[in-house]
VEXDREN-2710 file (C-alpha; in Angstrom, 1 decimal):
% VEXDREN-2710
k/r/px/py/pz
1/UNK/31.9/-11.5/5.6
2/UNK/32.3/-8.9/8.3
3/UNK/29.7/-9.7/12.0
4/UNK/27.3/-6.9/11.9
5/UNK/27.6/-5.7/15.4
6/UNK/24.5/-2.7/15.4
7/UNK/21.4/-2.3/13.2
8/UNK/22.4/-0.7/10.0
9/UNK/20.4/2.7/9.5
10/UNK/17.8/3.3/7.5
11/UNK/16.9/6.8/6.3
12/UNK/13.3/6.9/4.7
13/UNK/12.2/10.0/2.9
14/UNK/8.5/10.6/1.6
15/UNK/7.9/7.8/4.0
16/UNK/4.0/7.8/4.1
17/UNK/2.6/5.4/7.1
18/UNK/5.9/3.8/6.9
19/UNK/5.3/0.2/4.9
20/UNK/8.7/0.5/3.9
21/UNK/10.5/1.0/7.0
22/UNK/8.3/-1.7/8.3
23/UNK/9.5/-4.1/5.8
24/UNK/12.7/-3.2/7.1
25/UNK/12.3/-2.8/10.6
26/UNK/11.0/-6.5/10.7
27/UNK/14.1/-7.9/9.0
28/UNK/15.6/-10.3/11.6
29/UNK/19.0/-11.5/11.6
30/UNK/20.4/-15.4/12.7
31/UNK/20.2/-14.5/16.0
32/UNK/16.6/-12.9/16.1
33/UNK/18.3/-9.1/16.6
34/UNK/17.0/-6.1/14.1
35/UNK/19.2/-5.9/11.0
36/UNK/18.0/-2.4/10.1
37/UNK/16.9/0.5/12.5
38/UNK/14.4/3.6/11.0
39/UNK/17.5/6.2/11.7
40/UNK/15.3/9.4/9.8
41/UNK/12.2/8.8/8.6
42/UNK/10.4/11.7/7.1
43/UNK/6.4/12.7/5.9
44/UNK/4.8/15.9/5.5
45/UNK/1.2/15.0/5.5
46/UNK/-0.5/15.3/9.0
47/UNK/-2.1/11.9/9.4
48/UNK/0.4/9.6/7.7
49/UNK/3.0/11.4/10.5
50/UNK/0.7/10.6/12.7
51/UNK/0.8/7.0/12.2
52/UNK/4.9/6.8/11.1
53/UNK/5.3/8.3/14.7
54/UNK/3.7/5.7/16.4
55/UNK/5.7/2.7/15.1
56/UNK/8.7/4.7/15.5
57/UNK/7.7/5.3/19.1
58/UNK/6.3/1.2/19.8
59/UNK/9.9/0.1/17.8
60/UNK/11.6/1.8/20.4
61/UNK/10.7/-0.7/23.1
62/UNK/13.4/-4.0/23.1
63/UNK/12.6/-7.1/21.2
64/UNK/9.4/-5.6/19.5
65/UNK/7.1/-6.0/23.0
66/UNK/5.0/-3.2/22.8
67/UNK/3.7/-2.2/26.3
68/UNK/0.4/-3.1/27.7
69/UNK/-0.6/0.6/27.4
70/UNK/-0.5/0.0/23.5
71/UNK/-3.2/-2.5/23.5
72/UNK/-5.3/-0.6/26.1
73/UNK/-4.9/2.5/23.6
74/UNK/-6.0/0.3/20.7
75/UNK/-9.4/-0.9/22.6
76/UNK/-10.0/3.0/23.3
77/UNK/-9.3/3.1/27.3
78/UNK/-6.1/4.8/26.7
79/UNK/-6.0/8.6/24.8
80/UNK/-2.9/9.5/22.7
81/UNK/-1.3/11.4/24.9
82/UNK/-1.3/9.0/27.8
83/UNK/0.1/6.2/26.5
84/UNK/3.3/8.9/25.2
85/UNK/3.5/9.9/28.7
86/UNK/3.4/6.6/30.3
87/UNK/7.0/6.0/28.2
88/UNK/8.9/9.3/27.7
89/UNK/12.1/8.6/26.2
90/UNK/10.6/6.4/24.0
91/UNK/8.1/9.4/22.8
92/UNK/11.4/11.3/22.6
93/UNK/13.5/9.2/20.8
94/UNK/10.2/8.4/18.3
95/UNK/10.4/12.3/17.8
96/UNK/14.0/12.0/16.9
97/UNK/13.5/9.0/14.4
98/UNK/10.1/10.4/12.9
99/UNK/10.1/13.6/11.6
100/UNK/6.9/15.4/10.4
101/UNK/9.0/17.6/7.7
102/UNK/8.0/19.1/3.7
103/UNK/11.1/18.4/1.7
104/UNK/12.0/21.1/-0.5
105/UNK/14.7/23.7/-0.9
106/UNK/13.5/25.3/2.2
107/UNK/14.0/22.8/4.4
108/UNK/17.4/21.3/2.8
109/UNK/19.9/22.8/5.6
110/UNK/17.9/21.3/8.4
111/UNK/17.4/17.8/6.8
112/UNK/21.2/18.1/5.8
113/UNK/21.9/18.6/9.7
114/UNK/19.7/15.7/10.8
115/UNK/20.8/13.4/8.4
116/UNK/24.4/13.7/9.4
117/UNK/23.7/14.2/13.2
118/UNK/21.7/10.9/13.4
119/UNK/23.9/8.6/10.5
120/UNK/27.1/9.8/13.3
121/UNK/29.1/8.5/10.5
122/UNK/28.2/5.3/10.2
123/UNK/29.4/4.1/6.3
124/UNK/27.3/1.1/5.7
125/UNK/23.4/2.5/5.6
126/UNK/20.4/2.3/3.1
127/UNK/18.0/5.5/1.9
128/UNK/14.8/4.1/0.9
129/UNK/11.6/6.0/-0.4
130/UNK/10.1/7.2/-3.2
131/UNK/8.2/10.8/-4.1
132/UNK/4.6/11.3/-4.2
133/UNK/3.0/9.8/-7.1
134/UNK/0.2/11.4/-8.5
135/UNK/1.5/13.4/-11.2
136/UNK/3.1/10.0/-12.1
137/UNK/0.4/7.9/-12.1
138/UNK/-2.4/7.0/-15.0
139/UNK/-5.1/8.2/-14.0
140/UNK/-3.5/11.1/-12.7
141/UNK/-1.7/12.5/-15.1
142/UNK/-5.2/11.8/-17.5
143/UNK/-7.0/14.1/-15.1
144/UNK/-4.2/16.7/-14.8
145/UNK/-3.4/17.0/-18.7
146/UNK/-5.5/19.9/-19.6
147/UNK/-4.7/22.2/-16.8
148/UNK/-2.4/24.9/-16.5
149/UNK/0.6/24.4/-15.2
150/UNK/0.3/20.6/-15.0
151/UNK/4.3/20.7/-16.7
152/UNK/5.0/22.9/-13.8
153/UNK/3.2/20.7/-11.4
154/UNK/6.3/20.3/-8.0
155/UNK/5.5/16.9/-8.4
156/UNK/7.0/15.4/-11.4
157/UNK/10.2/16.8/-10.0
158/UNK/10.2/16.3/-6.1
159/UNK/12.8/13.1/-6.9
160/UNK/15.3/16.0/-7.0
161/UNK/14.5/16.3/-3.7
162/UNK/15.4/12.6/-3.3
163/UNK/18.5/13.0/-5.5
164/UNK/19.6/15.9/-3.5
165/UNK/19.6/13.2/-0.4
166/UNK/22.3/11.2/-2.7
167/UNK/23.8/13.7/-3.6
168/UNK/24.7/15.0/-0.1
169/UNK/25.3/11.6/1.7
170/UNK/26.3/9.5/-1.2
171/UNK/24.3/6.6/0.5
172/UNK/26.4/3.2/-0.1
173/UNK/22.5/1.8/-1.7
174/UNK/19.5/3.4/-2.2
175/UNK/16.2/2.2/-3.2
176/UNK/13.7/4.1/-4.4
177/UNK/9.9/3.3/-5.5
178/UNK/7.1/5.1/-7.6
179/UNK/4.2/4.1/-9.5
180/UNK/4.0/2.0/-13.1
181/UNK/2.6/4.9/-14.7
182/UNK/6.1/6.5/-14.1
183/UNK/7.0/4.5/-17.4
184/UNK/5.0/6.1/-19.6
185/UNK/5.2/10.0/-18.1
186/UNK/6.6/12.6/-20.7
187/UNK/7.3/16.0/-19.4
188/UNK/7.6/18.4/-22.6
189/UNK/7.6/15.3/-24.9
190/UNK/10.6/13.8/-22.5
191/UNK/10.1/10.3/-21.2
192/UNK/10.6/11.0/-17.1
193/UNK/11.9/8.0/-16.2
194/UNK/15.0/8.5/-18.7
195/UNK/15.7/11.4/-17.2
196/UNK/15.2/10.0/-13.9
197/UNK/17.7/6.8/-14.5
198/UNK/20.4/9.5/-15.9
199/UNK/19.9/11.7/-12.8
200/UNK/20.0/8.8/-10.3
201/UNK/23.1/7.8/-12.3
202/UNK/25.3/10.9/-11.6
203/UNK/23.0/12.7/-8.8
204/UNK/25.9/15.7/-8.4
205/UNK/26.6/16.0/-12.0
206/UNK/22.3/16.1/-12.5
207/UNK/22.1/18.7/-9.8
208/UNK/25.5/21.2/-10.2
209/UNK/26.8/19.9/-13.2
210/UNK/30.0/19.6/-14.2
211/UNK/32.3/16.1/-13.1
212/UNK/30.9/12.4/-12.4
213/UNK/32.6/12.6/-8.9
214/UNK/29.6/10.3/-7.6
215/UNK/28.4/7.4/-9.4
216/UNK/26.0/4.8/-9.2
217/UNK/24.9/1.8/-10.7
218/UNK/21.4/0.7/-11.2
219/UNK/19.8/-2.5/-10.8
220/UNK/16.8/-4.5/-11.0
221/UNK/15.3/-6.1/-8.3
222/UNK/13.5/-9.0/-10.2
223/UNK/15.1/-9.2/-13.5
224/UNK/18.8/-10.8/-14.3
225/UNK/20.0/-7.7/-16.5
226/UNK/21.4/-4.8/-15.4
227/UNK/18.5/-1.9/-16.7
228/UNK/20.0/1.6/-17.8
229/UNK/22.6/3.1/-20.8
230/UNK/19.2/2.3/-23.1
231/UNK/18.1/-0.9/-21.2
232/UNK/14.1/-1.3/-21.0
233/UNK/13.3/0.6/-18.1
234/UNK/10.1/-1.7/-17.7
235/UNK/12.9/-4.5/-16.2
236/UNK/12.8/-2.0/-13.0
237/UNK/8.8/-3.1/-12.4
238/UNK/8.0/-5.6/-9.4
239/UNK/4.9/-7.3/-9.4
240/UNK/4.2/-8.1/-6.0
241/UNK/1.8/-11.5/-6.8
242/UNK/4.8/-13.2/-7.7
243/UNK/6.6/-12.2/-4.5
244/UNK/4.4/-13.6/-2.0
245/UNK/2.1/-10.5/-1.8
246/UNK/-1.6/-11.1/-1.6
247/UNK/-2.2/-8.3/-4.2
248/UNK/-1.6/-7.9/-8.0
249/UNK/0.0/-4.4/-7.2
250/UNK/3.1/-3.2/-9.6
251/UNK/5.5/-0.7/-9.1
252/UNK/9.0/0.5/-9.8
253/UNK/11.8/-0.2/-7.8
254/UNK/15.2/1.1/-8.6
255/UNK/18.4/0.4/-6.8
256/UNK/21.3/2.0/-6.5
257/UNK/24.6/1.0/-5.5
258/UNK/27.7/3.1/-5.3
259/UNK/30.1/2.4/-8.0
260/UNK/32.9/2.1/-5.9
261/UNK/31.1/-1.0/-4.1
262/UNK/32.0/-4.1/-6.7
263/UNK/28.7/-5.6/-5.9
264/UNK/25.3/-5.8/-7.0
265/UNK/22.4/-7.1/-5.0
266/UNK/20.2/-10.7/-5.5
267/UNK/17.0/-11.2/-6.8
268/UNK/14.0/-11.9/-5.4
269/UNK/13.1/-15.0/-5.0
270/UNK/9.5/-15.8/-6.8
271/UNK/6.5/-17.3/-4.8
272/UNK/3.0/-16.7/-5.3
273/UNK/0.7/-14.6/-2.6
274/UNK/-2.1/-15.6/-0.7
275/UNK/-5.5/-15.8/-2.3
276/UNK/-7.8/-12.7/-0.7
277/UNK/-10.1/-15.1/0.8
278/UNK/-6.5/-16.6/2.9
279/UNK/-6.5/-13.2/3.4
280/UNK/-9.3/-11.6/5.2
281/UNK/-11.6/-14.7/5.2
282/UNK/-10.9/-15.2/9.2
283/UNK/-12.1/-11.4/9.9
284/UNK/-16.0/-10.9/11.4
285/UNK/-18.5/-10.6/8.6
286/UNK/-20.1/-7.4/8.7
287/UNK/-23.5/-5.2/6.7
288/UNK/-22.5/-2.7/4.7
289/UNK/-24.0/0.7/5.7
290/UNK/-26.8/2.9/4.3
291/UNK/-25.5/6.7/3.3
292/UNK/-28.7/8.3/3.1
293/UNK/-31.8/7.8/5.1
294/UNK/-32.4/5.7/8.1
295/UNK/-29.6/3.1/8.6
296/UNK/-31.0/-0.4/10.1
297/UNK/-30.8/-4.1/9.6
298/UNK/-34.0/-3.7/8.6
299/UNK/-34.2/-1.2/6.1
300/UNK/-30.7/-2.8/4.5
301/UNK/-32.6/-6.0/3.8
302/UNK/-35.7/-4.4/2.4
303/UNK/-33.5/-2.8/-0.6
304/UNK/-32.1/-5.3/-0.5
305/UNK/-35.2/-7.5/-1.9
306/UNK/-35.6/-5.0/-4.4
307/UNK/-33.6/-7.2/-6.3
308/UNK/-36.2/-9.7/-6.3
309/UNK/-38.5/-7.4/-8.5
310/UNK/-36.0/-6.8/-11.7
311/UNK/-36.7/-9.4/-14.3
312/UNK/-32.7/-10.0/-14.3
313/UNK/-32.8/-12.9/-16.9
314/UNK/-34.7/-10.9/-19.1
315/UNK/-32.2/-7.9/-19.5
316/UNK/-29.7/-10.0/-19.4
317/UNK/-30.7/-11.6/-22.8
318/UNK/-29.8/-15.0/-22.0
319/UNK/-26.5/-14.9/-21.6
320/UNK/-24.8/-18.3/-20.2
321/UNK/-24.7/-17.0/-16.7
322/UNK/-28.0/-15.9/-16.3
323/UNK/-29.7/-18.6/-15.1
324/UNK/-27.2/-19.5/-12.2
325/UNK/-27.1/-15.5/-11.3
326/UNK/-30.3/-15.1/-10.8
327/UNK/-31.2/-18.1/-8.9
328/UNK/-28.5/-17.8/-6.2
329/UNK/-29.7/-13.7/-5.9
330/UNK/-33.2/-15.5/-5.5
331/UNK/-32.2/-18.0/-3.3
332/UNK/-30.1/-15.5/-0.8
333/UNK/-32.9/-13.3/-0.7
334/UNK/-35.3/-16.4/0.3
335/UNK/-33.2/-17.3/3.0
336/UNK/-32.0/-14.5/4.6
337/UNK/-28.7/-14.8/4.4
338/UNK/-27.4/-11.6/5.8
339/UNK/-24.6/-11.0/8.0
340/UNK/-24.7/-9.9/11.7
341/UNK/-26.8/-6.7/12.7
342/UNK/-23.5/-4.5/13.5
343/UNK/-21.7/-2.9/10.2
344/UNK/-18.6/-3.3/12.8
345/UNK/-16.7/-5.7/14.8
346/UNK/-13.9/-5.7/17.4
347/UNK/-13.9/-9.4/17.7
348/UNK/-9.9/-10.3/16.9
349/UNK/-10.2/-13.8/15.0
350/UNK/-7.5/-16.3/15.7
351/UNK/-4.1/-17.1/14.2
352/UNK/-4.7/-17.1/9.7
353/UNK/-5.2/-20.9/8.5
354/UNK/-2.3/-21.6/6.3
355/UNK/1.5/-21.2/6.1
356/UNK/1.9/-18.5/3.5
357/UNK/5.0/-16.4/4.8
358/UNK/3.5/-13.2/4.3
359/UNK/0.5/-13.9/6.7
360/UNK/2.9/-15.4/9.4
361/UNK/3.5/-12.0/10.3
362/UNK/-0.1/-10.1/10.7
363/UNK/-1.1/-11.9/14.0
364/UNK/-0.7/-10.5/17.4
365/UNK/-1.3/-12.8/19.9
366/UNK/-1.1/-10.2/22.0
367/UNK/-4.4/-8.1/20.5
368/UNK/-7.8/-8.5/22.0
369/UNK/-9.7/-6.0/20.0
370/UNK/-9.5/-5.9/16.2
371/UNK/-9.6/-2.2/14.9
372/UNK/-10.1/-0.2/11.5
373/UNK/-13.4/-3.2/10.6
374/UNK/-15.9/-0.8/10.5
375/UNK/-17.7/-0.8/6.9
376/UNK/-18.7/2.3/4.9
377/UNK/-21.7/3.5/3.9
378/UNK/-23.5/3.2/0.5
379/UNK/-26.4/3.9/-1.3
380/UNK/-28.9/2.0/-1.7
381/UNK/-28.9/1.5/-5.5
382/UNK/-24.8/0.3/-4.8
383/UNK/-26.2/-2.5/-2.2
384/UNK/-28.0/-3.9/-5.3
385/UNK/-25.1/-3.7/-7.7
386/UNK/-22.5/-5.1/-5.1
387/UNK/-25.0/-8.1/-4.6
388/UNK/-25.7/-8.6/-8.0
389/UNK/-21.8/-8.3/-8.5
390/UNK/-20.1/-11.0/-6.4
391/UNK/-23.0/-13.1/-7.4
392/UNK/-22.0/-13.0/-10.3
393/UNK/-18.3/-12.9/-9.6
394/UNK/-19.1/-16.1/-7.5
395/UNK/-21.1/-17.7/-10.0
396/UNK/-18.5/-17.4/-13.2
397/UNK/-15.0/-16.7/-11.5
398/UNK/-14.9/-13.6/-12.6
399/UNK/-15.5/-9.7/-11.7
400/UNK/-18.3/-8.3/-14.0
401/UNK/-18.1/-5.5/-16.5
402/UNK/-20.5/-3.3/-16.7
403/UNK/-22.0/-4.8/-20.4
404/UNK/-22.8/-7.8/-17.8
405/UNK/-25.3/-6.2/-15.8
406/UNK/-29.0/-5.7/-16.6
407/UNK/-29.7/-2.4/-17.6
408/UNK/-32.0/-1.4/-14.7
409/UNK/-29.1/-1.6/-12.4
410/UNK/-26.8/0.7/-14.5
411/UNK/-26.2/4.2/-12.4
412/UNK/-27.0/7.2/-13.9
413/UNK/-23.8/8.0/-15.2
414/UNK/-22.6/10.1/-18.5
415/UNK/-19.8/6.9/-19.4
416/UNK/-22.1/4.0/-18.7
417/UNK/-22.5/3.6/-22.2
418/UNK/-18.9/4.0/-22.7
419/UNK/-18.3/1.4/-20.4
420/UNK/-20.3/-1.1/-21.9
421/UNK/-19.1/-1.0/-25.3
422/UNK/-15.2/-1.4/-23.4
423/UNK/-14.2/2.0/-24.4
424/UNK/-14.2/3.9/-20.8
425/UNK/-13.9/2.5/-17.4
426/UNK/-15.7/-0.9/-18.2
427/UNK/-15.1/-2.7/-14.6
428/UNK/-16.6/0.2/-12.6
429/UNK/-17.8/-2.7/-10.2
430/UNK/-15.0/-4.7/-9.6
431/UNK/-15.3/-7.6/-7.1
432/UNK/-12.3/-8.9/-5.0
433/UNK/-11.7/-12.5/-6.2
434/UNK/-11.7/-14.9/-3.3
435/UNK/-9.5/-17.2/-5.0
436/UNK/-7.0/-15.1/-6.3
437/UNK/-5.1/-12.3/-5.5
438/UNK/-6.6/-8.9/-5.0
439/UNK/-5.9/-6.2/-7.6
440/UNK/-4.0/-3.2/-6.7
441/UNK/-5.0/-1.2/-3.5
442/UNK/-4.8/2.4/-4.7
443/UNK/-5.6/5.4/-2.7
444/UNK/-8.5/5.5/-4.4
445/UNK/-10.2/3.1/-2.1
446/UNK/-10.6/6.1/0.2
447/UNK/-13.1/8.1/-2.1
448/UNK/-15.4/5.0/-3.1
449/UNK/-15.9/1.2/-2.6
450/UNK/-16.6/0.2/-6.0
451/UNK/-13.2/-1.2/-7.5
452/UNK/-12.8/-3.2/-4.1
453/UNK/-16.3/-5.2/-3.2
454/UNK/-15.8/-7.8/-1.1
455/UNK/-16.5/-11.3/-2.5
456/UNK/-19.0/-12.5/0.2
457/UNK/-22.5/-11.7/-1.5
458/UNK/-24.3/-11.6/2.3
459/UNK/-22.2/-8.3/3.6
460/UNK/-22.7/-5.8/0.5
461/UNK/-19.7/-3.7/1.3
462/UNK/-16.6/-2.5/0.1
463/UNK/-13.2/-3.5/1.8
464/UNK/-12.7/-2.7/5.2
465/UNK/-9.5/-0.2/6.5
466/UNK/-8.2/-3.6/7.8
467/UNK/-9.1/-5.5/5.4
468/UNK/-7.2/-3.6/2.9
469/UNK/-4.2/-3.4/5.2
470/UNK/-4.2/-6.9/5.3
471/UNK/-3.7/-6.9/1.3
472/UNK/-0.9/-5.0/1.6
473/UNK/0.4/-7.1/4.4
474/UNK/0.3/-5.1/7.9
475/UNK/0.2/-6.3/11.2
476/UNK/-3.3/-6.5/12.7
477/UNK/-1.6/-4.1/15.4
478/UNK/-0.5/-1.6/12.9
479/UNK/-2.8/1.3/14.3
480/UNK/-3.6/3.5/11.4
481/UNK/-4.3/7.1/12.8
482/UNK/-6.7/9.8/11.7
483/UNK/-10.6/10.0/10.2
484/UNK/-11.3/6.7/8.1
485/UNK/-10.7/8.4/4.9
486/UNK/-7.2/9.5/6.1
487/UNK/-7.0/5.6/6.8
488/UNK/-7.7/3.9/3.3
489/UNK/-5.7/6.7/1.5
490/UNK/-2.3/5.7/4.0
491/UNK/-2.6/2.1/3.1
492/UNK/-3.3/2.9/-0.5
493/UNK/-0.2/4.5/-1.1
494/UNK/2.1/2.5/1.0
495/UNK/4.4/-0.3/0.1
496/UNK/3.4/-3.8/1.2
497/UNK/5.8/-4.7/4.3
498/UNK/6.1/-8.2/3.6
499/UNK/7.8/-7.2/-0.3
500/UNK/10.0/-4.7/1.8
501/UNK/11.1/-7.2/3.8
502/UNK/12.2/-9.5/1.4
503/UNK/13.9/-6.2/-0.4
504/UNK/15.8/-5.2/2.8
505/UNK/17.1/-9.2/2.7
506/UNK/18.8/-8.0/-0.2
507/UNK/20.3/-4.7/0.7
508/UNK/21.6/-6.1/3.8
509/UNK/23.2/-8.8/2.0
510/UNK/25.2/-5.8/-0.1
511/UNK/26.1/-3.9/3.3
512/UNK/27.4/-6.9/4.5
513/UNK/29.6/-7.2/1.8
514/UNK/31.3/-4.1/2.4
515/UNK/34.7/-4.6/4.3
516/UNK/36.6/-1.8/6.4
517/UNK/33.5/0.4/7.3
518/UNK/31.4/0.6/10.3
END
């Protein structure tokens, strides 16, 4: 097998914060160099760019020491701006690497350019990404159904925007990653993803019709068969749990290897994740916050102790968990258990107990101050229901539905009925197991806390920025930039680094086996 003497490139389109080109980016070889540099990487939106830049900028500095003016920036004594101009050809090469760009045919000339410019004909490289999901994904496409135009919605079709990428620089391998629901999408009664799996098969042909001149093959990343020509495209779906991943999340992931290349990539290698409390148990506990009204330790407790007036044993018509439910809410609210007065914390724990490899990586000995732990706010009526939830979630090993709470601490809402008979939306309150893994962390989490409750009954809260990066396996000193919501919605949507780590394992293994190209 041929000695890789540079980085191979990676080009990353639709790139997001940049979990994938983490993954990548954190690959190292025998001798502890950088298998894979982030060549291109590309994002439109403002605030995932934001974030993408900076990595690009901190991977410019040799063997992954960021500088001191990093960590200052990351305790707030050092402004944006400062710490770029403190290191100016690495801000400029960051803005070569990490473009802020809307792919589309409009901007297909200039991505054409930069591709080429920055691969400088290098043979053996990887394009990696995956379009924006939410025309793709369940609860998405419900939502969308009944409006107009949802069949001419741009995003069912910005892969073409992808396959153009193939189809220009006939990449050696490709992977490329979207959402479950992607499975079960029909456009004009059309599955999408057999359309997809032919176009990625013959991206020119797909594109300008006519010959086959480029072909790929398509391939699994965690089942033995080769998917496609009628295969079950379901054997394309990773479910990160089983690859060391602290989070039940499940997504396609399709690779592509040119057809000329007599070679298909490995497997990955099954191993179970962390449990959440592995996770994020080490981080500072912290209150939740109140969203309307005064916000104090004080107040928080009182409603708090509402609790303590709502015959809960009686609504909850003796079920077999109502007697130890109630008397652990009793006996936290008779001893105070609450957390510290601050609903944030800076305070960066030590090194994470345990030797799971995907939380070998999230410590920074290096980091003083922790960031993104600052909880939300919530109404009051919530603080009660996410109490009474990982009580009970304690209590029975399990997150409640909604038929298990008592009725007087049902919200007000037009499906609660629906969701107690099972038909609609039954786990409205859904508690993050601390023995298991966490289920999947959707951009949802930046609208409202109520699928991702923390497990500890004393902080009332949902998941933290942090702690939900740490779910999806960033480094502590991954700075996620823009307002909070901005925040939640980039981990959301990224891929977990640690999964695209072990992913990029495997692609490297194919681009080593290529022989006579640079």
């Amino acid at each position: 097998m041929p000695r890789r003497r540079q980085p191979y490139p990676v080009v990353d389109v639709f790139a997001g914060p940049g979990g994938l080109g983490e993954g990548f980016a954190s690959l190292l070889g025998e001798r502890d160099e950088p298998v894979f540099n982030g060549t291109v990487a590309i994002e439109r939106d403002e605030f995932s760019h934001r974030t993408l830049f900076l990595r690009h900028f901190l991977r410019c500095f040799p063997d992954g020491e960021f500088p001191d003016e990093y960590y200052s920036y990351l305790k707030g004594d050092l402004a944006t701006d400062d710490l770029y101009r403190a290191h100016k050809s690495e801000f400029a090469e960051a803005g070569r690497s990490a473009l802020r760009i809307s792919l589309g045919p409009d901007s297909h000339t200039g991505v054409h350019r930069i591709i080429n410019k920055r691969l400088s004909d290098r043979k053996r490289w990887v394009l990696v990404g995956g379009p924006p999901c939410q025309a793709y994904s369940l609860v998405g496409r419900s939502r969308m159904m009944g409006q107009p135009g949802f069949e001419k919605d741009e995003r069912h079709f910005l892969y073409k925007e992808y396959l153009k990428i193939i189809a220009d620089h006939a990449p050696p391998v490709f992977v490329m990653e979207n959402v479950k629901g992607l499975l079960s999408a029909t456009v004009n009664d059309v599955p999408v993803i057999d359309r997809i799996l032919t176009d990625l098969t013959h991206p020119r042909a797909a594109l300008q019709g006519g010959g086959n001149s480029l072909h790929y093959k398509l391939y699994s990343l965690s089942e033995p068969e080769v998917p496609g020509g009628g295969v079950d495209p379901r054997l394309f779906l990773v479910r990160a749990e089983d690859f060391g991943v602290p989070q039940a999340r499940h997504r396609m992931f399709i690779v592509g290897i040119r057809s000329d290349l007599k070679v298909r990539p490995g497997l990955l290698r099954s191993h179970r994740g962390p449990t959440v409390r592995e996770t994020i148990g080490n981080l500072p506990a912290i209150r939740s916050g109140l969203s309307r009204g005064e916000d104090s330790v004080a107040r928080w407790y009182k409603e708090l102790e509402k609790l303590s007036a709502i015959d809960i044993a009686a609504q909850l018509n003796g079920a077999s968990y109502s007697r130890a439910v109630t008397g652990d809410i009793k006996l936290r609210l008779r001893s105070g258990d609450n957390p510290p007065e601050e609903r944030s914390s800076k305070a960066y724990p030590g090194r994470i107990a345990g030797r799971h490899r995907s939380l070998s990586g999230l410590h920074d000995p290096r980091l003083k101050v922790l960031t993104g732990h600052e909880s939300r706010g919530h109404m009051a009526s919530d603080l009660r229901r996410y109490m009474y939830a990982a009580v009970f979630a304690h209590s029975t090993g399990r997150s409640p539905k909604l038929s298990d709470f008592p009725r007087s601490l049902l919200p007000a809402h037009q499906n609660v009925e629906l969701g107690r008979s099972g038909k609609m939306f039954s786990d409205r309150f859904r508690v993050q197991l601390a023995d298991d893994v966490s289920t999947t962390i959707t951009s949802h989490i930046s609208k409202d806390g109520h699928y991702f409750i923390h497990y500890d009954p004393a902080q009332c809260r949902s998941l933290t920025v942090r702690e939900a990066a740490r779910l999806q396996t960033f480094p502590d000193n991954y700075s996620f930039e823009g307002p909070r919501t901005a925040q939640y919605h980039q981990v959301g949507n990224a891929v977990p680094p640690y999964l695209a780590r072990q992913i990029a394992q495997l692609v490297a293994e194919v681009l080593d086996s290529m022989k006579g190209e640079s």
